[in-house]
C-alpha positions as CSV (number, residue, x, y, z in Angstrom):
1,X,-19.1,-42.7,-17.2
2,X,-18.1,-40.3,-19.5
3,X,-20.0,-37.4,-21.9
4,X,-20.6,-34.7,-23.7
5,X,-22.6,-31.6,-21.9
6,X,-23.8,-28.3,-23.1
7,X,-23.9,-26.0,-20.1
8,X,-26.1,-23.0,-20.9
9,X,-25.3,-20.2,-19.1
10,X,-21.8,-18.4,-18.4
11,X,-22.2,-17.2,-14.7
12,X,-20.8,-19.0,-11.3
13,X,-22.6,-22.1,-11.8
14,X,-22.6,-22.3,-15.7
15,X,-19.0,-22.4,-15.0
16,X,-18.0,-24.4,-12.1
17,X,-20.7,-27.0,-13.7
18,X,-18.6,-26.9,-16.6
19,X,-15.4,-27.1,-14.1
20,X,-16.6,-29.9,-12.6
21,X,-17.5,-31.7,-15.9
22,X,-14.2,-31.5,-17.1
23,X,-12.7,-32.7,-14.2
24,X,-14.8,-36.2,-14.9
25,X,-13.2,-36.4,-17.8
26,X,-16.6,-35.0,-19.8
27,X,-16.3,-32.7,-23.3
28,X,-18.0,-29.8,-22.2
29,X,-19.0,-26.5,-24.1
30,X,-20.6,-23.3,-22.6
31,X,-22.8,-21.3,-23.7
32,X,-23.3,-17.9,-22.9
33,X,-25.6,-14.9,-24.2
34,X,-23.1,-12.1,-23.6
35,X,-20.7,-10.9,-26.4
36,X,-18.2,-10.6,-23.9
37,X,-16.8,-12.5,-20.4
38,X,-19.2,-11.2,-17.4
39,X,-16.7,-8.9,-15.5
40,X,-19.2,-6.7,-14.9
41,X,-20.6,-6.9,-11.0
42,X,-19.4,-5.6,-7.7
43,X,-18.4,-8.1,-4.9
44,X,-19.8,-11.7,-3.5
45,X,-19.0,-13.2,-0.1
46,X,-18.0,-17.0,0.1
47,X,-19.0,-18.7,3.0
48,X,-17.6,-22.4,4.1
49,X,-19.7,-24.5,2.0
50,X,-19.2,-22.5,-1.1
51,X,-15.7,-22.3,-0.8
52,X,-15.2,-26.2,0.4
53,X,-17.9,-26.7,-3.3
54,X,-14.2,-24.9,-5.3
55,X,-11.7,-26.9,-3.6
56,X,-13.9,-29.9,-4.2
57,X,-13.9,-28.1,-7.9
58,X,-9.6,-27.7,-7.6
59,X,-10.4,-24.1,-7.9
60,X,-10.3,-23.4,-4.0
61,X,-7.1,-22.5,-3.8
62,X,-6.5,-19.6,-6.3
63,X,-10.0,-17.8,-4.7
64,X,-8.8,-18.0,-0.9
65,X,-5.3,-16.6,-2.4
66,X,-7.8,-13.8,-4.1
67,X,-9.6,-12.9,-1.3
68,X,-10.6,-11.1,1.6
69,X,-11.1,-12.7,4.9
70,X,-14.2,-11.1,7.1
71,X,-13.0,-11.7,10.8
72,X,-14.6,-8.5,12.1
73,X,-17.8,-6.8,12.1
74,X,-21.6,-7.5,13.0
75,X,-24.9,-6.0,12.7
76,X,-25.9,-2.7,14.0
77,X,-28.7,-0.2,13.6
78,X,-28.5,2.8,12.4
79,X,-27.6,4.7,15.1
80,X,-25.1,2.3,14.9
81,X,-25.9,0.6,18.3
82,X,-24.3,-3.1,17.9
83,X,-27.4,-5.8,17.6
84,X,-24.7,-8.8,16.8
85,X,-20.8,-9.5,16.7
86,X,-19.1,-11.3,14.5
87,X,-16.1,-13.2,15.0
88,X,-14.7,-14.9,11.5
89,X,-12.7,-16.7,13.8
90,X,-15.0,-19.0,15.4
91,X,-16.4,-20.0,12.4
92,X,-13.2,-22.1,11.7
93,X,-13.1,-21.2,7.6
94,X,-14.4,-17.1,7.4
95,X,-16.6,-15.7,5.3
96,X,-14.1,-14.5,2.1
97,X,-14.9,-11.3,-0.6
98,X,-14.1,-11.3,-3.4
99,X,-14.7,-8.9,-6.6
100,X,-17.2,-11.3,-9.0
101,X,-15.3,-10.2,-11.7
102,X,-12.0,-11.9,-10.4
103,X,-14.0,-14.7,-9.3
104,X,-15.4,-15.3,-12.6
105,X,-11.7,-14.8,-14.4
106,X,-10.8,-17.1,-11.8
107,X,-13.1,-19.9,-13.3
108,X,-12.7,-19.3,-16.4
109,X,-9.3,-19.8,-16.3
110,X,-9.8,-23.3,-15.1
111,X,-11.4,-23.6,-19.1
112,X,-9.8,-24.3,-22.5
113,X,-10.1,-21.4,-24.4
114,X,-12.8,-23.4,-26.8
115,X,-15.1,-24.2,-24.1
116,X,-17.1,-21.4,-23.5
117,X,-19.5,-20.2,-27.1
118,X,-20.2,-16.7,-26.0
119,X,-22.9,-13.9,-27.7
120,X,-25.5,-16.6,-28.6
121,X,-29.0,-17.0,-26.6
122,X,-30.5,-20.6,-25.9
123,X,-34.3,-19.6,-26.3
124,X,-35.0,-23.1,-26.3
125,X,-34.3,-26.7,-26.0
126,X,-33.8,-29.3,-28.7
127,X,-35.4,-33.0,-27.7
128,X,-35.8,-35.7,-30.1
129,X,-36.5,-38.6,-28.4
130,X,-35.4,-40.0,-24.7
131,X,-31.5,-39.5,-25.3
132,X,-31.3,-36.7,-28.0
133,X,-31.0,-33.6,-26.3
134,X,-29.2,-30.2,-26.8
135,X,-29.9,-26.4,-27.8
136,X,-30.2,-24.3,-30.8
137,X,-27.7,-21.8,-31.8
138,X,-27.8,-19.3,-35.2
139,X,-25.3,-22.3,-36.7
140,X,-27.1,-25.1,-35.9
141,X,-27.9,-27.8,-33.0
142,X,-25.5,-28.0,-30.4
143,X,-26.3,-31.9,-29.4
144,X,-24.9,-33.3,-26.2
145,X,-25.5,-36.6,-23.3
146,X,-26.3,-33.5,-20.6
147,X,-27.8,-30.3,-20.7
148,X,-27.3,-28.2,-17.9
149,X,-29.4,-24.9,-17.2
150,X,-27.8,-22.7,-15.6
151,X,-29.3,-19.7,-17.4
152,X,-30.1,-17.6,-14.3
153,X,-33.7,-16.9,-12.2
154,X,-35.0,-15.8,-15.2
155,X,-34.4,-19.2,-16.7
156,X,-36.3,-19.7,-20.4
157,X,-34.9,-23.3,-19.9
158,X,-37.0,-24.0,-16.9
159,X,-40.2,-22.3,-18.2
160,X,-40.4,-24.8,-21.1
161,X,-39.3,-28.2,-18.6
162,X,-41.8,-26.7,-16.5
163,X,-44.9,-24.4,-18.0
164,X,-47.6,-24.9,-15.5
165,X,-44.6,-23.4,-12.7
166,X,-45.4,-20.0,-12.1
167,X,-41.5,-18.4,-12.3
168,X,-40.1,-15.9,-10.4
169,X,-41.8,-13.3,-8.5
170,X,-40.8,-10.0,-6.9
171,X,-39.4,-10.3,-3.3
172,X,-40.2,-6.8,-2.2
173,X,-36.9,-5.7,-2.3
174,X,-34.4,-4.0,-4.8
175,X,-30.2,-3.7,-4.2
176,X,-28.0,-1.1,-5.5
177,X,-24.1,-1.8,-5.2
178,X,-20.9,-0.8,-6.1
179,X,-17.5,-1.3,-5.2
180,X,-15.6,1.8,-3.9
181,X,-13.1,4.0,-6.7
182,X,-10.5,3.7,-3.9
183,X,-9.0,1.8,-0.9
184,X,-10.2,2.4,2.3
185,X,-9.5,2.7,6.2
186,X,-12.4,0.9,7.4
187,X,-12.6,-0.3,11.0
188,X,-14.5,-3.5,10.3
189,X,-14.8,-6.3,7.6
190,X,-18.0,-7.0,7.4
191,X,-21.2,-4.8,8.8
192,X,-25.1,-5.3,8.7
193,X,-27.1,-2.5,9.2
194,X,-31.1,-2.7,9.5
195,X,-32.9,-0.1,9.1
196,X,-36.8,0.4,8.4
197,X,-37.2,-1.2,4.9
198,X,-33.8,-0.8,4.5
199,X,-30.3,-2.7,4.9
200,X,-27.0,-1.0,4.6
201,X,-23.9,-3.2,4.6
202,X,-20.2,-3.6,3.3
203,X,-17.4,-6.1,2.8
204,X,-13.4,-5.7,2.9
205,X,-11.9,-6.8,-0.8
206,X,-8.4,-7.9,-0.6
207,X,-7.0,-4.8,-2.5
208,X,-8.4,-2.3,0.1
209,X,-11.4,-1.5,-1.6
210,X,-14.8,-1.8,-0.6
211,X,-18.3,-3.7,-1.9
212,X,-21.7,-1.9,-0.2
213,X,-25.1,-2.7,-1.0
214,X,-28.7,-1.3,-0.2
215,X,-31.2,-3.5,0.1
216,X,-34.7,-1.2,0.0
217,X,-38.1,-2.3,0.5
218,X,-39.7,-0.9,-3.0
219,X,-42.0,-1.4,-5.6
220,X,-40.7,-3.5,-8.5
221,X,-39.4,-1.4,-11.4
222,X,-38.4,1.6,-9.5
223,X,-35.5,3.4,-10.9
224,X,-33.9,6.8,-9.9
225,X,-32.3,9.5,-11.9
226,X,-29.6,10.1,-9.5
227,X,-29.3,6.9,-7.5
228,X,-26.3,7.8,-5.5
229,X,-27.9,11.2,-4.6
230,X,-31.2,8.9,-3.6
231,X,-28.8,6.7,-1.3
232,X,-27.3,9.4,0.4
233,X,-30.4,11.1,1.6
234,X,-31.7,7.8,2.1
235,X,-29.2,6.6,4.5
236,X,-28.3,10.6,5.6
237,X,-28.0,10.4,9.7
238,X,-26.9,6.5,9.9
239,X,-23.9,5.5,11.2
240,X,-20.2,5.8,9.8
241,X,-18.7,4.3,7.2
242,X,-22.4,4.6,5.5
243,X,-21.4,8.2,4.3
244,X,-17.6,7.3,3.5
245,X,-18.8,4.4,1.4
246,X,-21.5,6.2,-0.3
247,X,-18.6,9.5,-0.5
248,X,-15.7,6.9,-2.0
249,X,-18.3,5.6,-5.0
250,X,-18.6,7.0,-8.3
251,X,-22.2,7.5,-9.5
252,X,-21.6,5.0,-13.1
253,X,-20.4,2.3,-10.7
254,X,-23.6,1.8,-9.0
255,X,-25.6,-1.2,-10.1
256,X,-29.3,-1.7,-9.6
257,X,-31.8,-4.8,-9.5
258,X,-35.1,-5.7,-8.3
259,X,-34.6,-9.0,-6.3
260,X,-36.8,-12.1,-7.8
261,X,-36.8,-15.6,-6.4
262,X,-38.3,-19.1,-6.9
263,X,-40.8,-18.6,-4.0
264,X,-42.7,-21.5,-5.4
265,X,-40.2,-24.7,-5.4
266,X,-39.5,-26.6,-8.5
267,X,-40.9,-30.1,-8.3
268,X,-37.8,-31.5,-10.0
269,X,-34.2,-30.4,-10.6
270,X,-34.4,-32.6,-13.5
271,X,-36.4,-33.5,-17.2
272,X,-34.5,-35.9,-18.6
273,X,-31.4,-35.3,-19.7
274,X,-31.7,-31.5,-18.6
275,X,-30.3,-30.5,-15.0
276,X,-31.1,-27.6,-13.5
277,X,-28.2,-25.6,-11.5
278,X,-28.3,-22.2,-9.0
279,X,-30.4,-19.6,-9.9
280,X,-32.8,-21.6,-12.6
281,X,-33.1,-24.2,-9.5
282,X,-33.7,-22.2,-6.6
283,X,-33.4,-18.5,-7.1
284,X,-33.1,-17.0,-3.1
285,X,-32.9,-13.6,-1.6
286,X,-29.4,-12.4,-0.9
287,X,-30.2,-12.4,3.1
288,X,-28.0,-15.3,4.0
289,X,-25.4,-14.7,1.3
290,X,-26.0,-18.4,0.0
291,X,-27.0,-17.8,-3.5
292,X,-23.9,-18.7,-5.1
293,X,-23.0,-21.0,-2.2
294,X,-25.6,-23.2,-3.3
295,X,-24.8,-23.1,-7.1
296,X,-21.0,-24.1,-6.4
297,X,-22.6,-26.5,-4.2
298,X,-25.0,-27.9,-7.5
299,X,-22.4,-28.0,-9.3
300,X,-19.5,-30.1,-6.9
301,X,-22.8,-32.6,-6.2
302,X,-23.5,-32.9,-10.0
303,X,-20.1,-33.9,-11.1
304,X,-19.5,-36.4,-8.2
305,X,-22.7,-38.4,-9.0
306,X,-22.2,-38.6,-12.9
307,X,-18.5,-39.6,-11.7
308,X,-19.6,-42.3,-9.0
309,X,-23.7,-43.6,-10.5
310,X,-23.6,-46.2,-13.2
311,X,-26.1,-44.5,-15.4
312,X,-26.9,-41.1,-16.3
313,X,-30.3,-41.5,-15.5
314,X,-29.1,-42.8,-11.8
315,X,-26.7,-39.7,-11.6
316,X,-29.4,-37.3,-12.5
317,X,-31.8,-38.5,-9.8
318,X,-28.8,-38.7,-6.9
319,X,-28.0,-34.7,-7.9
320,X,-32.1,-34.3,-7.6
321,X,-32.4,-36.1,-4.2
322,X,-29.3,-34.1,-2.7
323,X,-30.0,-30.5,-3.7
324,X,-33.1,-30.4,-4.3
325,X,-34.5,-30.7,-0.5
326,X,-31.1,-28.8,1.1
327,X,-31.2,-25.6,-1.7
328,X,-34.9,-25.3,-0.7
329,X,-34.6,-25.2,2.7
330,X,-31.6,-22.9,2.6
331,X,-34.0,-20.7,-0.1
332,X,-36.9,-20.6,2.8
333,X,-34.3,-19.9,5.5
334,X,-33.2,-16.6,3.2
335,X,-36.6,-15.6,2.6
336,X,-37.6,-15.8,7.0
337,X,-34.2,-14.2,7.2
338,X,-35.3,-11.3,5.0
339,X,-38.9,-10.6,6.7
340,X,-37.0,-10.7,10.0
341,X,-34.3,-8.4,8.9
342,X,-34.4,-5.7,6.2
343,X,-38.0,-6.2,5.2
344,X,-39.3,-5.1,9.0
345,X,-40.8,-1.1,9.0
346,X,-43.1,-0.7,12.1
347,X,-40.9,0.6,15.1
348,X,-42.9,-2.2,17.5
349,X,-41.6,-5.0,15.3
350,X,-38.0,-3.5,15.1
351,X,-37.9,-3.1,18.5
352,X,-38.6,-6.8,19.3
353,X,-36.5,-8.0,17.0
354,X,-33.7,-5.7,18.1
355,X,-33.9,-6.3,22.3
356,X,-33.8,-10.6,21.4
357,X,-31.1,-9.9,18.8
358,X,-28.9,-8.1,21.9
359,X,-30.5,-10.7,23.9
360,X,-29.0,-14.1,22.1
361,X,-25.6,-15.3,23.0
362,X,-23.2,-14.6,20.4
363,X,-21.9,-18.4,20.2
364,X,-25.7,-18.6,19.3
365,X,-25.6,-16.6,16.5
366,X,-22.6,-18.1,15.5
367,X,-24.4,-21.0,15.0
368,X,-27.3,-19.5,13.3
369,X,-24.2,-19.2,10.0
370,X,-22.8,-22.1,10.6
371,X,-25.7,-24.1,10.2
372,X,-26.0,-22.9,6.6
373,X,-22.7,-23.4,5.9
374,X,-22.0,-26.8,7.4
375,X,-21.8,-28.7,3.8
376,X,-19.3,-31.7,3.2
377,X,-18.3,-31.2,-0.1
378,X,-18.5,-35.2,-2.6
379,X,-14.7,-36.0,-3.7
380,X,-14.6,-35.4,-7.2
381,X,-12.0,-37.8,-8.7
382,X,-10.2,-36.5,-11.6
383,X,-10.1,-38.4,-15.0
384,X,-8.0,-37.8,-18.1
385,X,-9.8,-35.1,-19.7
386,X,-11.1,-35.7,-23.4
387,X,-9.4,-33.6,-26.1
């Protein structure tokens, strides 16, 4: 079964939907708001599934060979007393980093130059009847088989499939980010840090460099007019490489954003001949690192069943009974994850928390990743693509 699909939204989803679509032998197009490619960003860690969801995708390759493996670190507080040791050993494929912006080149590369329709915003869909579908651009319709939405957690996709859903809402939490000017020496891959209301951590990139982020408990909208400054006194007295991080950054670099999720679960990954993918289908919190896990994931499960179901409504219903029940339990898992981790502030709390996290085996914890990231990726076959 062949088509044509109109993937709204240029991010890690948008494209490895559009990756996969291609790879079935699908005309594809993709749609993005931004005048220009989205290079912007700091760094993302890959665990097992998502990086299993790119070789499924025949994009696996080049993103291992670009990035970073995290065999080292843990999660300490900020006295920097260990609370948990990571060993990317054990977990048999390792958590990888990887700057977003080589990730997305990455992806893009894997793209006809024609594919993707950038600088134009989909406010809405087009729907005439049960198999006319597509979305309106400043030069007319854009008609296709397949939508997909993949137009982020702030979807405007979803809120018209969907209007009585009540959208995103406020986690509690805001991240600021950046990826260090320059390479450094740092004695770990990967490091946690919990704090009260607060999260410090850090991942290896393959050139040396550095991504941190801090995750702060906050009211939504908050901004500051000297955010590094507000960091460092912030974090001032917690452990090293906090300070060396926060020393090695730049003030322009650092990137700021309230976190919002999908706290109420769609009823439906799909309306008709619209799928949803990532973000628009199950916006998470970042505590488990599984946010674009589970997009890659959408999109290696979407192009298997349109290659494999006999219809398209058939396909469309498979993709909804796969992903729908695992990306909201992984979404619930991030959220527990967050109230257990970053989002604690009273010392009693902390303290009970931190005595059972020294108190659990390490193979234990081990497992506690692993469980999220045991996903056996569909086997996409690869058709003759359309010209």
């Amino acid at each position: 079964m062949g088509g044509t699909a109109v993937v709204v939204g240029g991010g890690i989803g948008g494209l490895a939907a559009a990756i996969g679509l291609r790879r079935i032998g699908w005309r594809v197009r993709v749609v993005e708001r931004a005048a220009a490619p989205a290079d912007a960003g700091a760094g993302i860690s890959l665990h097992a599934n998502g990086l299993r969801a790119l070789d499924a995708l025949g994009a696996g390759a080049a993103v291992r060979a670009a990035a970073h493996p995290q065999y080292t670190g843990g999660t300490r507080t900020p006295s920097g007393r260990r609370l948990a040791h990571m060993d990317g050993r054990a977990l048999g494929t390792p958590i990888v980093g990887i700057r977003r912006s080589v990730l997305h080149r990455l992806l893009r590369e894997r793209l006809p130059d024609d594919c993707p329709y950038i600088g134009a915003t989909v406010p809405s869909l087009y729907r005439s009847g049960p198999t006319e579908v597509g979305v309106p651009l400043p030069d007319g319709v854009m008609a296709a088989d397949l939508v997909v939405a993949a137009d982020g957690v702030h979807s405007r996709l979803r809120a018209q499939l969907f209007p009585d859903h009540p959208g995103p809402s406020y986690s509690g939490s805001t991240v600021l980010r950046a990826i260090t000017r320059s390479p450094l020496d740092l004695s770990t891959d990967f490091e946690l840090t919990w704090g009260a209301g607060a999260e410090f951590g850090h991942i290896g990139l393959a050139d040396g460099h550095a991504e941190w982020h801090a995750v702060l408990n906050s009211p939504p909208g908050t901004r500051h007019s000297d955010p590094l400054g507000m960091l460092r006194r912030r974090f001032d007295g917690w452990h090293e490489p906090v300070r060396t991080l926060l020393a090695a950054t730049r003030a322009e670099d650092v990137l700021h954003h309230d976190i919002h999720e999908l706290a109420t679960p769609l009823p439906s990954f799909v309306s008709g001949r619209v799928v949803l993918l990532g973000d628009a289908a199950h916006a998470m919190t970042p505590n488990l690192g599984q946010g674009a896990c589970q997009a890659l994931e959408d999109a290696a499960a979407l192009a298997a069943a349109l290659a494999e179901a006999p219809s398209l409504a058939r396909a469309l219903a498979r993709y909804d009974a796969e992903r729908r029940p695992r990306a909201q339990a992984v979404a619930r898992a991030a959220r527990r994850a967050g109230r257990l981790g970053q989002q604690l502030s009273g010392p009693l709390a902390i303290g009970l928390r931190n005595t059972a996290m020294r108190l659990v085996p390490a193979r234990v914890a081990m497992r506690a990743i692993l469980r999220h990231a045991d996903w056996t990726p569909p086997v996409i076959p690869v058709v003759d693509r359309a010209s």
